[in-house]
ZANU-403112 format. One record per residue (C-alpha): residue number from 1; x, y, z. Coordinates in nm, 3 decimals. Layout:
N
nr NUM&X X&Y Y&Z Z
...
This chain:
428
nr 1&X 6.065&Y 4.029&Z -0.683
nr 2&X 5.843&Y 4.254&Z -0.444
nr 3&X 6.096&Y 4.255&Z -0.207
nr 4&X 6.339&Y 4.380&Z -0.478
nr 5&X 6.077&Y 4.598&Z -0.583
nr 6&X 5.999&Y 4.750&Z -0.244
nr 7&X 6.400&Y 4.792&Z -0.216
nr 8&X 6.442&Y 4.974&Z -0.491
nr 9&X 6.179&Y 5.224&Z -0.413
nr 10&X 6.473&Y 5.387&Z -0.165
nr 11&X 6.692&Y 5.431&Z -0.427
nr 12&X 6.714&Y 5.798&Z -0.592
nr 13&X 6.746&Y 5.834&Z -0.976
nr 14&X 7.081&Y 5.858&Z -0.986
nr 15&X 7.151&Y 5.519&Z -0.826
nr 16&X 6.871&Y 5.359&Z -0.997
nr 17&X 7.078&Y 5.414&Z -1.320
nr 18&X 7.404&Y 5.316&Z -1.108
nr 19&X 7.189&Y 4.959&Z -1.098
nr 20&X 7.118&Y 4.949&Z -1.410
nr 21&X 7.512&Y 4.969&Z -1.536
nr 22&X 7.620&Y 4.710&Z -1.286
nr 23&X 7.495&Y 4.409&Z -1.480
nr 24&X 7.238&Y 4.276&Z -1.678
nr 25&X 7.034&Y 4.162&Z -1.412
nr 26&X 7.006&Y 4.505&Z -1.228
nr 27&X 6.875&Y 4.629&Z -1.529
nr 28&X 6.582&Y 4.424&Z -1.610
nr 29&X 6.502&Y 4.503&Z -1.158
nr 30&X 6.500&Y 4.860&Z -1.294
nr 31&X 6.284&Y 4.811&Z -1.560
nr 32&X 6.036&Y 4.574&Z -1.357
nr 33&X 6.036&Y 4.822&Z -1.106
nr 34&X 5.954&Y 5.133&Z -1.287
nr 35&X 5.693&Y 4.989&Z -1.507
nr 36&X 5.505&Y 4.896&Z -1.192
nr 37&X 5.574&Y 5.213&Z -1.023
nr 38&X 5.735&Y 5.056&Z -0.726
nr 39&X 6.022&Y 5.311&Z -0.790
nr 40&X 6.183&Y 5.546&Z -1.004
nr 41&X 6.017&Y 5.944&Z -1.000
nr 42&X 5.686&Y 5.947&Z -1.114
nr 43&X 5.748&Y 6.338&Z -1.152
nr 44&X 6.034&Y 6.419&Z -1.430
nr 45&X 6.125&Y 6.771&Z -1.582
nr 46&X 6.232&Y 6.717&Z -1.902
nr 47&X 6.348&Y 7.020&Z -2.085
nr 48&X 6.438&Y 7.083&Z -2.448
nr 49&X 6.666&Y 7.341&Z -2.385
nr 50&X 7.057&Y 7.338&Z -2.456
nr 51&X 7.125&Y 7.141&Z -2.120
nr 52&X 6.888&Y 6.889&Z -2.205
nr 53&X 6.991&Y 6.740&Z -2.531
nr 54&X 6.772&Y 6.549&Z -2.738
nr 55&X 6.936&Y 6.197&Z -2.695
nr 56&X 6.941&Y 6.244&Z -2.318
nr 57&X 6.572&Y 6.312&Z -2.306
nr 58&X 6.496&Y 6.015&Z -2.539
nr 59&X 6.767&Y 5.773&Z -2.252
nr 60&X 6.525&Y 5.937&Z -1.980
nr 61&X 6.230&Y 5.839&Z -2.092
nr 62&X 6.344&Y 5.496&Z -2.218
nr 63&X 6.417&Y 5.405&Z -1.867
nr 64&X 6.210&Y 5.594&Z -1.628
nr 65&X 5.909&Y 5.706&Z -1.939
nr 66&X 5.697&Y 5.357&Z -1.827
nr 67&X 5.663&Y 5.471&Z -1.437
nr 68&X 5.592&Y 5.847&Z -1.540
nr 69&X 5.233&Y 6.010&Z -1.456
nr 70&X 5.371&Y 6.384&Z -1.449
nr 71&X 5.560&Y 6.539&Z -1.668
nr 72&X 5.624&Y 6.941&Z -1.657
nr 73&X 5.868&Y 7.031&Z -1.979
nr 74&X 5.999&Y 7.301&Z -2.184
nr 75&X 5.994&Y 7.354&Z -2.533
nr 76&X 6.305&Y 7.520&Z -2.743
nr 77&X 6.520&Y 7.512&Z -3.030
nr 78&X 6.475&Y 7.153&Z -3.076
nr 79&X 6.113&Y 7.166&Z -3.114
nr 80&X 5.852&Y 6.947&Z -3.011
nr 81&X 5.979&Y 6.600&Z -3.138
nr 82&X 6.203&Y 6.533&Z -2.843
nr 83&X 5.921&Y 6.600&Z -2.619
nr 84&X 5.628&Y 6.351&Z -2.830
nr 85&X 5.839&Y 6.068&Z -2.774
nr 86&X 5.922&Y 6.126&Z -2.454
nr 87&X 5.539&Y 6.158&Z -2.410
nr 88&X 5.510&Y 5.861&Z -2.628
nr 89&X 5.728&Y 5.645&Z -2.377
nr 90&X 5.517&Y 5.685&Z -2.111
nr 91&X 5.284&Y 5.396&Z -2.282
nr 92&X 4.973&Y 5.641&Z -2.228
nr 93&X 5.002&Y 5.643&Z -1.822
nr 94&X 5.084&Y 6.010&Z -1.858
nr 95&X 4.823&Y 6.196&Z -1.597
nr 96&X 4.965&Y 6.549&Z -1.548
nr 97&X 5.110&Y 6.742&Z -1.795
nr 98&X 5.230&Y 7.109&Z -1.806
nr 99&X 5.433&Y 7.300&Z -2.121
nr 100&X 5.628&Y 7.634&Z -2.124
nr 101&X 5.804&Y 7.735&Z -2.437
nr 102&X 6.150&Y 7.894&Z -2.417
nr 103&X 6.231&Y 8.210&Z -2.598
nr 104&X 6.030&Y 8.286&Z -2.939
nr 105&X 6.000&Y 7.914&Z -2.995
nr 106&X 5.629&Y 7.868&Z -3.062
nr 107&X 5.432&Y 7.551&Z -2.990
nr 108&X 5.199&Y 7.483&Z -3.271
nr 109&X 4.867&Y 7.412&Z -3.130
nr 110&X 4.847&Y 7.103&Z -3.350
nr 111&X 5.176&Y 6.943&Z -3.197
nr 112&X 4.971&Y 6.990&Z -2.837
nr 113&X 4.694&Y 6.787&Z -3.027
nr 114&X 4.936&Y 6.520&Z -3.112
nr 115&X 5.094&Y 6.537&Z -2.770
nr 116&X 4.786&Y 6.470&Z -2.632
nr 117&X 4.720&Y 6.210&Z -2.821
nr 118&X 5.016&Y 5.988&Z -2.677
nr 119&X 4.823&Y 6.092&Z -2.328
nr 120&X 4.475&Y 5.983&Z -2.333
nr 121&X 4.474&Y 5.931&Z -1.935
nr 122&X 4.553&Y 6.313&Z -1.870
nr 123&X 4.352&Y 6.510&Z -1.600
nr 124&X 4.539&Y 6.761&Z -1.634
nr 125&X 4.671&Y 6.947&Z -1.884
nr 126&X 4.851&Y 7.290&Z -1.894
nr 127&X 4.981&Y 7.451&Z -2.219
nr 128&X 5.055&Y 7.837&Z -2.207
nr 129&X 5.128&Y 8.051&Z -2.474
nr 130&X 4.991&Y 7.796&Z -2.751
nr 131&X 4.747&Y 7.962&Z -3.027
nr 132&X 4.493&Y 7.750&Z -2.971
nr 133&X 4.168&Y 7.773&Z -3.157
nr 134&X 3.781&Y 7.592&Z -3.091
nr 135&X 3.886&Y 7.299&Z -3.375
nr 136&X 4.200&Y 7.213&Z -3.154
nr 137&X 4.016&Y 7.195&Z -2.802
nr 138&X 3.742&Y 6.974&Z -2.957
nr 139&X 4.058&Y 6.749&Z -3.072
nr 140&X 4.201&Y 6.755&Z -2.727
nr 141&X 3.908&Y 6.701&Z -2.552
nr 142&X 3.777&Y 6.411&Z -2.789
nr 143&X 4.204&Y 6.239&Z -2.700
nr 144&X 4.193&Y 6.366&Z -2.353
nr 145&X 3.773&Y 6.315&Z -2.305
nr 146&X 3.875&Y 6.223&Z -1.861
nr 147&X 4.020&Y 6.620&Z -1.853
nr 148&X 3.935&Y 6.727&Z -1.499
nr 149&X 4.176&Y 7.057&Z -1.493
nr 150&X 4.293&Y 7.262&Z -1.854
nr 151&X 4.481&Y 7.580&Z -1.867
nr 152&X 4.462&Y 7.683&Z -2.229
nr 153&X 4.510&Y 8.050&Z -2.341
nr 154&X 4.202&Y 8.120&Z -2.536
nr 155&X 4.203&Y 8.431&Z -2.807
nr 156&X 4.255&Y 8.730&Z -2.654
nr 157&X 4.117&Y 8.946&Z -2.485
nr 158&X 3.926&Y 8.627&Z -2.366
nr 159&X 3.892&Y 8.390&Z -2.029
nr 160&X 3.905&Y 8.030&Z -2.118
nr 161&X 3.550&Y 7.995&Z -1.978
nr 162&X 3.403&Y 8.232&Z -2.248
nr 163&X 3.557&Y 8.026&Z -2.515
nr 164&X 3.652&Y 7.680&Z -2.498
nr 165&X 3.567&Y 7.514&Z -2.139
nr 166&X 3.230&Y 7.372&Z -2.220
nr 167&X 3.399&Y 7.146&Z -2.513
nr 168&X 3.551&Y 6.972&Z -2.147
nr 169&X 3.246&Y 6.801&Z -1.990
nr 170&X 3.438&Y 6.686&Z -1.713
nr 171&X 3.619&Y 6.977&Z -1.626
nr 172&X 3.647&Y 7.023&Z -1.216
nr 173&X 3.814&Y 7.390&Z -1.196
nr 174&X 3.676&Y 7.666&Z -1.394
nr 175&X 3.931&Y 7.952&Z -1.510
nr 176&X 3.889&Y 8.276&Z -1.579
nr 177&X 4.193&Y 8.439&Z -1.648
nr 178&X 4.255&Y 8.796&Z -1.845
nr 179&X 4.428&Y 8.788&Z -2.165
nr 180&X 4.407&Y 9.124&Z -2.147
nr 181&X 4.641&Y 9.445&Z -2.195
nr 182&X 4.397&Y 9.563&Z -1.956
nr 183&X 4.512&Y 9.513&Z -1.581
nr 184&X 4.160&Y 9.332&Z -1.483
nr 185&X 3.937&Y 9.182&Z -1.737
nr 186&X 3.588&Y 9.209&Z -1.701
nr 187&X 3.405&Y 8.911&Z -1.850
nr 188&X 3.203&Y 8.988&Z -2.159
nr 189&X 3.094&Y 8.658&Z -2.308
nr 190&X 2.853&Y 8.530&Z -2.042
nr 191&X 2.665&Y 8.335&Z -2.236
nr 192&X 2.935&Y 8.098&Z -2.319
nr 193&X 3.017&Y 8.088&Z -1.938
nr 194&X 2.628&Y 7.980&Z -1.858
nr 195&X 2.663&Y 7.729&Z -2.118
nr 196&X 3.000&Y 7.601&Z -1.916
nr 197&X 2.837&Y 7.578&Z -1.598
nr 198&X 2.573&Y 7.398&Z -1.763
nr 199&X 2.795&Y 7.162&Z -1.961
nr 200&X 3.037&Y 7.074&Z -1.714
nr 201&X 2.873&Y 6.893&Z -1.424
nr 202&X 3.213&Y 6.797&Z -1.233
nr 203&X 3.259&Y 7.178&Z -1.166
nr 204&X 3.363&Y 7.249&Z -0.831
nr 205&X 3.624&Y 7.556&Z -0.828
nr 206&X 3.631&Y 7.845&Z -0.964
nr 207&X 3.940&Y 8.007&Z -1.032
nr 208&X 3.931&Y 8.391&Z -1.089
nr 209&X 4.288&Y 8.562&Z -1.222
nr 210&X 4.330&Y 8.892&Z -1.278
nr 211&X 4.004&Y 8.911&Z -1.405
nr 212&X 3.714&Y 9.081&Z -1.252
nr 213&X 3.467&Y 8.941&Z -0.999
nr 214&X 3.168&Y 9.195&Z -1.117
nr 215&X 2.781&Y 9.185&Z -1.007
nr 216&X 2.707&Y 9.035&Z -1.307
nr 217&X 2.938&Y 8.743&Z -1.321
nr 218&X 2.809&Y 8.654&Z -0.978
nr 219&X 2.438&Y 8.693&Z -1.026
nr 220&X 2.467&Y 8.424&Z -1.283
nr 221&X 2.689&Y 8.185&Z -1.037
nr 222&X 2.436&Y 8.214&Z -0.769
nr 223&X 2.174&Y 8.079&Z -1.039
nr 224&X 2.362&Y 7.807&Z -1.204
nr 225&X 2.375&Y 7.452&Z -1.139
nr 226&X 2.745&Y 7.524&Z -1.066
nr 227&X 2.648&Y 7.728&Z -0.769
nr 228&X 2.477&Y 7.506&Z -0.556
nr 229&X 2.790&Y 7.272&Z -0.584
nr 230&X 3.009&Y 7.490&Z -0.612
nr 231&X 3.331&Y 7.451&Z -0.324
nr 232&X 3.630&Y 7.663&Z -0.400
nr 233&X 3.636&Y 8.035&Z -0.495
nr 234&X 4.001&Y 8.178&Z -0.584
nr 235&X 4.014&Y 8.521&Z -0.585
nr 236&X 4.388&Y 8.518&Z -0.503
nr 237&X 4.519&Y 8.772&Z -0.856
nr 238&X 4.147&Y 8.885&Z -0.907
nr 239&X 3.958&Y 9.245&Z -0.853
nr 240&X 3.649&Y 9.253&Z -0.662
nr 241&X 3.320&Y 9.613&Z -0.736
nr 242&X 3.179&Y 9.558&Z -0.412
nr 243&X 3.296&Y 9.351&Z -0.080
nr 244&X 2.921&Y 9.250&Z -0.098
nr 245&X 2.981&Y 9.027&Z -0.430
nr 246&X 3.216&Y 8.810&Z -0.201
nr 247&X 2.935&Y 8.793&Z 0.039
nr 248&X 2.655&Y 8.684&Z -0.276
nr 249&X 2.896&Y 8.390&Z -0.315
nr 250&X 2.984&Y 8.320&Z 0.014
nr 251&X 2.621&Y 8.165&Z 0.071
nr 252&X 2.645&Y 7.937&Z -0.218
nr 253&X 2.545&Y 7.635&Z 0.021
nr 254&X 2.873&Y 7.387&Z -0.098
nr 255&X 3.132&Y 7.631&Z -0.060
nr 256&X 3.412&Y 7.604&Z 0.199
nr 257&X 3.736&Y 7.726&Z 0.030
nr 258&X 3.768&Y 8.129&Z -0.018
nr 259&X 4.136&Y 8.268&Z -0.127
nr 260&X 4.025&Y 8.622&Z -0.100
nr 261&X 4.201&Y 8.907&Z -0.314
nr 262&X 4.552&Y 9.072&Z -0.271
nr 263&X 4.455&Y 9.385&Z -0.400
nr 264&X 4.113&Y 9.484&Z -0.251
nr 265&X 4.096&Y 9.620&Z 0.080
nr 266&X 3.824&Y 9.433&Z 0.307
nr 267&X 3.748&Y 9.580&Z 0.649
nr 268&X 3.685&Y 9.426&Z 0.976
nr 269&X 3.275&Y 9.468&Z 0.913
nr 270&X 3.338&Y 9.264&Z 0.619
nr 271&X 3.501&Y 8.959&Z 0.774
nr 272&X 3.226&Y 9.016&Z 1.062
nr 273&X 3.003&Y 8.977&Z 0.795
nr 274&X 3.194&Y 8.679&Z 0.668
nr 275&X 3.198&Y 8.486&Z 0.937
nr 276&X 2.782&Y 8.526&Z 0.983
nr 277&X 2.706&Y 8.440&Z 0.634
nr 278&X 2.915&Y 8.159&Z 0.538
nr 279&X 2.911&Y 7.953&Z 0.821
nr 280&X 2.992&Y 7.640&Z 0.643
nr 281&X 3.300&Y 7.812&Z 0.465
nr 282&X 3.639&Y 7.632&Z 0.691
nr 283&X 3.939&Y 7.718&Z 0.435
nr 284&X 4.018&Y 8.103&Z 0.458
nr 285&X 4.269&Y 8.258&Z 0.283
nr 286&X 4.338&Y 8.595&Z 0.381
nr 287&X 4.632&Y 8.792&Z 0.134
nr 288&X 4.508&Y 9.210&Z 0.157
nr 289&X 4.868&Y 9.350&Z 0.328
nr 290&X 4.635&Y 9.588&Z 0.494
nr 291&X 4.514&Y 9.367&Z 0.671
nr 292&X 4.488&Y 9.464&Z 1.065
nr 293&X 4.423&Y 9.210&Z 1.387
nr 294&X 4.052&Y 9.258&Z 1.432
nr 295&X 4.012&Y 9.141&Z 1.078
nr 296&X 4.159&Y 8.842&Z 1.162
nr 297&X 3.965&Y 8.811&Z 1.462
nr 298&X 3.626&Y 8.892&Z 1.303
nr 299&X 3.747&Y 8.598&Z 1.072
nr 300&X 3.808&Y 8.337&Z 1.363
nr 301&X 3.463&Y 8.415&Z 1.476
nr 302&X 3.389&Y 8.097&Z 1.245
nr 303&X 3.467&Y 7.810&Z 1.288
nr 304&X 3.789&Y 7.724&Z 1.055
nr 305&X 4.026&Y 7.409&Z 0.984
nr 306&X 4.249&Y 7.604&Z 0.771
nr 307&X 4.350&Y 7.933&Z 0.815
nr 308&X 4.634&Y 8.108&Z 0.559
nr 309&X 4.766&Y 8.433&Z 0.656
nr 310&X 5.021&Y 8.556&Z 0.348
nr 311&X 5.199&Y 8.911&Z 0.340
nr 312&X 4.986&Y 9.066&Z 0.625
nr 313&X 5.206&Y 9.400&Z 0.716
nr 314&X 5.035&Y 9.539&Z 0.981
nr 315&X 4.937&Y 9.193&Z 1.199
nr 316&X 5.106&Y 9.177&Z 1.508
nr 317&X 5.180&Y 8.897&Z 1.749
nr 318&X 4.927&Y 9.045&Z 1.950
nr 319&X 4.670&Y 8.876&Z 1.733
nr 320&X 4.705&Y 8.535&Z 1.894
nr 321&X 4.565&Y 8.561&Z 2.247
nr 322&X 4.230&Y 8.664&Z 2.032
nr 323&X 4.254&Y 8.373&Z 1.835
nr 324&X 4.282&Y 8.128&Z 2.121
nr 325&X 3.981&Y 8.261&Z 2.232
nr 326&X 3.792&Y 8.248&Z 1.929
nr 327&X 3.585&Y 7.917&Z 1.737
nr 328&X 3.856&Y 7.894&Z 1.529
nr 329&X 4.062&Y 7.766&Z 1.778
nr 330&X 3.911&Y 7.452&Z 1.858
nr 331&X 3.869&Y 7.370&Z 1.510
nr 332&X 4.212&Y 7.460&Z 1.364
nr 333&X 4.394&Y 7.161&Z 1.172
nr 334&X 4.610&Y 7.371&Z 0.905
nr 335&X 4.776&Y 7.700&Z 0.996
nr 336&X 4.988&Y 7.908&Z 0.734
nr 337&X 5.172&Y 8.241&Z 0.835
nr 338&X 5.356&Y 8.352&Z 0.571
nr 339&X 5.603&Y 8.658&Z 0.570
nr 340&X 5.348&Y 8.795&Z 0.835
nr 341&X 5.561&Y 9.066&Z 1.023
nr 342&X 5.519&Y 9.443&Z 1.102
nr 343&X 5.873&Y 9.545&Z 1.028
nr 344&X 5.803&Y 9.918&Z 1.067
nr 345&X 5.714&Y 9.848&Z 1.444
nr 346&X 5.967&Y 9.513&Z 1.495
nr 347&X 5.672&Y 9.362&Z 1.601
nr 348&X 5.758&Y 8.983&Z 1.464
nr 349&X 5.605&Y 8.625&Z 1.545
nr 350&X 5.839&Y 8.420&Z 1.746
nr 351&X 5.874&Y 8.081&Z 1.747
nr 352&X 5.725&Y 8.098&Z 2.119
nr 353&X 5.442&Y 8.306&Z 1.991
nr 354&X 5.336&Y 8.047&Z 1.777
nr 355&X 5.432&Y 7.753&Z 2.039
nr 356&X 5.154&Y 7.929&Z 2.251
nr 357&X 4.885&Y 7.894&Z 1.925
nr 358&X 4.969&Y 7.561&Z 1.852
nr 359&X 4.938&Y 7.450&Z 2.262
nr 360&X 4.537&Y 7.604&Z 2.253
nr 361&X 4.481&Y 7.479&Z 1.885
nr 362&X 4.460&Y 7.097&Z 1.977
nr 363&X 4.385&Y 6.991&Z 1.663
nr 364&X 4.646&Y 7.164&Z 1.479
nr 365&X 4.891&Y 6.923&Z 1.291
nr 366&X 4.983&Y 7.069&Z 0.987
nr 367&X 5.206&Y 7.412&Z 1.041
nr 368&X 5.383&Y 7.661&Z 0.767
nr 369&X 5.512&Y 7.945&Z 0.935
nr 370&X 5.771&Y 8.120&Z 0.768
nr 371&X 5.907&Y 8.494&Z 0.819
nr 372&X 6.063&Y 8.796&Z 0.666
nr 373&X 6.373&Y 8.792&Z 0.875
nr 374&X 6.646&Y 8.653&Z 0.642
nr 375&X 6.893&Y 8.535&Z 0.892
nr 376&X 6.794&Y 8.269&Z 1.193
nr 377&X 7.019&Y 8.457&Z 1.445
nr 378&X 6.796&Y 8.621&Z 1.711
nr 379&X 6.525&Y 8.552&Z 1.983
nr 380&X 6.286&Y 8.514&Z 1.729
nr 381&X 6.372&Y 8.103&Z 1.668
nr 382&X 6.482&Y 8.010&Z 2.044
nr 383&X 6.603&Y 7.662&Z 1.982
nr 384&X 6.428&Y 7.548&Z 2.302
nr 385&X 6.079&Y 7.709&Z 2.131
nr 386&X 6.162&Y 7.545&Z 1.813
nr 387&X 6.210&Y 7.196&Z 1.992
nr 388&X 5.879&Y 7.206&Z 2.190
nr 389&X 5.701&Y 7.328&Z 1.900
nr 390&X 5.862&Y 7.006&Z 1.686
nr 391&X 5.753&Y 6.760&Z 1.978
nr 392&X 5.432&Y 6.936&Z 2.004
nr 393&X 5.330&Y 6.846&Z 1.669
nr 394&X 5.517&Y 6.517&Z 1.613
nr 395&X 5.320&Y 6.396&Z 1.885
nr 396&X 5.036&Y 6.466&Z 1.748
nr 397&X 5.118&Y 6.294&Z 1.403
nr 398&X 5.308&Y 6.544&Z 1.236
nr 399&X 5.638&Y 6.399&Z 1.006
nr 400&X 5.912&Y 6.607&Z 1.047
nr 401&X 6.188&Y 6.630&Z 0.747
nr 402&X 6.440&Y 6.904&Z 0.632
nr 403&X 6.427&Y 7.059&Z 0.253
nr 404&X 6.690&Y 7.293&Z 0.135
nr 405&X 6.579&Y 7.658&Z 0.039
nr 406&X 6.639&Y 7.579&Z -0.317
nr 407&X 6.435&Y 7.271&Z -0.318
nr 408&X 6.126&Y 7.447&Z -0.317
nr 409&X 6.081&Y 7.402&Z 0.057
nr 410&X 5.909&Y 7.697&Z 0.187
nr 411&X 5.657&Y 7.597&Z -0.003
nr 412&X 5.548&Y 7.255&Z 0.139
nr 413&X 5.297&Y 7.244&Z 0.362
nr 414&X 5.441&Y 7.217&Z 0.716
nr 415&X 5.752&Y 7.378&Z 0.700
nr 416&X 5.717&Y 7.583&Z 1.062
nr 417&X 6.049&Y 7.813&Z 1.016
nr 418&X 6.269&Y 7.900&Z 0.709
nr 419&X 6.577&Y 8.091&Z 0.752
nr 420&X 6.903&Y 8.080&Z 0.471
nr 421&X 6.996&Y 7.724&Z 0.544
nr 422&X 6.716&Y 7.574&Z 0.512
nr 423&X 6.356&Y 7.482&Z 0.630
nr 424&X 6.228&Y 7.250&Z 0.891
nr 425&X 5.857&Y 7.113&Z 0.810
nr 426&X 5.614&Y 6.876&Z 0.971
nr 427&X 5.383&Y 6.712&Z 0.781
nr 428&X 5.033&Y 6.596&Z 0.821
C-alpha cells in the first residue's frame, strides 16, 4: 500500500479519476491515497460560477475534498451551499482558504461564519468584499481560534487593524489596507491598532496597502511590543510623509524584510542611509521606476541575501560591475530582476550580463530574471549564455523545470528568462 501510495503521487488529477473508473479496486487506492495526502492536489479552485456546476463541485470534493488543505473559490449565482459542503468534505483539514464573489452576488458574512466553522484548522483565511461586522469576527475567531493570517474588509473607511485584528490573538501579519475613496488612507483609529499590537503576540509583518505610513503610525510601532519583534515591513501599494519614517522603522532591531513603495521617490542618500542604519535588514525590495544605478549601489553597500529589483526604468546593465564589487555580492542567495530595462536608451540586461552576476555572486541559487522584450529573438538570450547560466546554477543546487506563460510561471521564484513560449526557472 505505500508503494501504491507513493505511485500514485505521479499521477495528475485527471488520471487519478481515470483510476478510479477502471475498477473497484483503483478506486478505494484513490481514496486511500488522498485521505493520506500521498496524492491527489492539495490546492483545488473550485468555482461556483456557470462552468462549475453544483454537482461537479460536490463529485470534486467527494473524491479529492479528504486530501484538501487549500482551497481558493468563487462565489455566484448558486450561492454559498455548493461551496459549505465542499468545505464540509474536507473533514476539517482545510488550512488555507480564500473567497471572491462573482458579479453582485453578495456573501453574507454569516455564511463565512458557517464556512468557517467546517474549517477549524485554518491559518489563513481571506474573504473580500463580505460585510463583516465585530459580532462575526469574534465568531470566526472563536471557530478559527489557530488564525495566523485574515484579510477581512472592515467598515469603511477603515484598516482591518483599527477594527477587528485584536479579536485574532494569534494573528502573524498585520494589515492595514484603505477602504477608502480616498487614494491613501491615513490611519485614524490608533488606539485600536495599540491594542492589536498588544493583543497579538505572534505579530511579525506588517503589511501597509494603499494606506499611509505617517509619523504617527510609526512613533507608536517603534514603542510597541510589536516593534522589537517585528520582521517584515510591506510598503509595496503604500504612501510614505518623509523618507525618514522608513528609516524610524528600519532600526526596529528584528527586522530584515523591507518591500519599499512604488510610488515615493527615494534618492541615493536615502538608500546610503539605508544601508548604515539597518544593518541587519537582508531582504530588499526595491519597486520606485525612478530608480537610478547608484541607488542600487548605495543599497548593496549592505550586506543582502535577497535582492528584488521590479519595474526599474532607468537601471542599466551598467549597474552590475558595482554590484560585484559591493557586500552584497558575497552574500547574495535570491536575485529578482523584473521588467528591469531602459527602453528609451536600449540599454537591456542580457542573459550574459546576468551570467557575469551570478559567476561573482557564489552563493546565488535562486534566480528570477525576466524582461520587457516580448519576443526571445535577439542577442539578448544567447543560447550559449542561457546554457552556462542553467549549469551555473544547477550545479550549485538549483532544479530546473519549464512552466507555460499561462501557468502562472513568471511568477515562481527562479524562472531566469520568460519570453512568449514560455519560462525556464531554477529552483532553490
Amino acid at each position: 500500500d505505500d508503494a501504491l501510495g507513493q505511485v500514485l503521487g505521479f499521477l495528475r488529477r485527471a488520471e487519478l479519476l481515470s483510476l478510479r473508473a477502471a475498477a473497484s479496486s483503483g478506486q478505494e487506492a484513490v481514496r486511500r491515497g488522498v485521505k493520506n495526502q500521498s496524492c491527489g492536489p492539495r490546492r483545488l479552485y473550485p468555482s461556483t460560477t456557470k462552468t462549475d456546476s453544483a454537482k461537479h463541485i460536490g463529485a470534486l470534493g467527494r473524491v479529492f475534498g479528504p486530501g484538501c488543505t487549500m482551497v481558493q473559490g468563487t462565489i455566484n449565482a448558486m450561492g454559498v451551499s455548493p461551496m459549505r459542503d465542499f468545505i464540509r468534505s474536507t473533514g476539517g483539514c482545510l488550512i488555507h482558504l480564500s473567497l471572491y464573489k462573482v458579479g453582485a452576488i453578495d456573501v453574507m458574512a454569516d455564511d463565512l461564519v458557517d464556512l468557517c466553522r467546517f474549517a477549524p484548522q485554518l491559518v489563513s483565511l481571506m474573504a473580500t468584499s463580505v460585510d463583516v461586522k465585530e459580532s462575526h469576527a469574534i465568531a470566526i475567531s472563536a471557530a478559527c481560534p489557530g488564525l495566523r493570517r485574515v484579510d477581512l474588509d472592515p467598515p469603511a473607511p477603515y484598516s482591518f487593524a483599527e477594527t477587528y485584528a485584536h479579536r485574532f490573538p494569534n494573528l502573524e501579519h498585520l494589515s492595514l489596507s484603505g477602504n477608502s475613496v480616498d487614494t491613501y488612507w491615513r490611519p485614524t483609529q490608533l488606539s485600536n491598532i495599540a491594542l492589536a499590537l498588544n493583543n497579538c503576540r505572534s505579530l511579525k509583518a506588517m503589511h501597509l496597502r494603499r494606506c499611509n505610513l505617517c509619523a504617527d503610525l510609526v512613533d507608536m510601532l517603534v514603542g510597541s511590543p510589536l516593534g522589537d519583534r517585528l520582521r517584515t515591513l510591506f510598503l509595496y501599494s503604500s504612501a510614505v510623509d518623509e523618507p525618514a519614517t522608513i528609516l524610524k522603522c528600519a532600526r526596529l532591531p528584528q527586522l530584515d524584510t523591507i518591500i519599499l513603495p512604488r510610488v515615493t521617490r527615494l534618492n541615493v542618500r536615502f538608500y546610503e542611509a539605508l544601508a548604515q542604519a539597518a544593518p541587519g535588514v537582508t531582504h530588499l525590495s526595491i519597486n520606485d521606476t525612478t530608480t537610478e544605478n547608484d541607488s542600487i549601489l548605495a543599497a548593496c553597500a549592505a550586506s543582502l541575501k535577497v535582492l528584488d529589483l521590479d519595474g526599474l526604468e532607468f537601471i542599466t546593465p551598467s549597474v552590475i560591475p558595482g554590484i560585484i564589487s559591493s557586500n552584497t555580492a558575497a552574500s547574495l542567495k535570491h536575485l529578482i530582476i523584473t521588467d528591469c530595462d531602459d527602453i528609451l536608451n536600449l540599454e537591456i540586461f542580457t542573459a550574459g550580463d546576468v551570467l557575469l552576476l551570478a559567476r561573482n555572486c557564489p552563493l546565488l541559487t535562486i534566480l528570477h530574471w525576466t524582461t520587457t522584450v516580448e519576443s526571445d529573438d535577439g542577442p539578448w538570450l544567447d543560447p550559449r549564455d542561457a546554457a552556462e547560466l542553467t549549469q551555473l546554477l544547477h550545479s550549485r543546487g538549483s532544479r530546473l523545470g519549464i512552466f507555460p506563460r499561462d501557468d502562472g510561471g513568471s511568477e515562481h521564484p527562479g524562472v531566469f528568462y520568460d519570453c512568449d513560449l514560455g519560462s525556464l526557472a531554477l529552483y532553490d
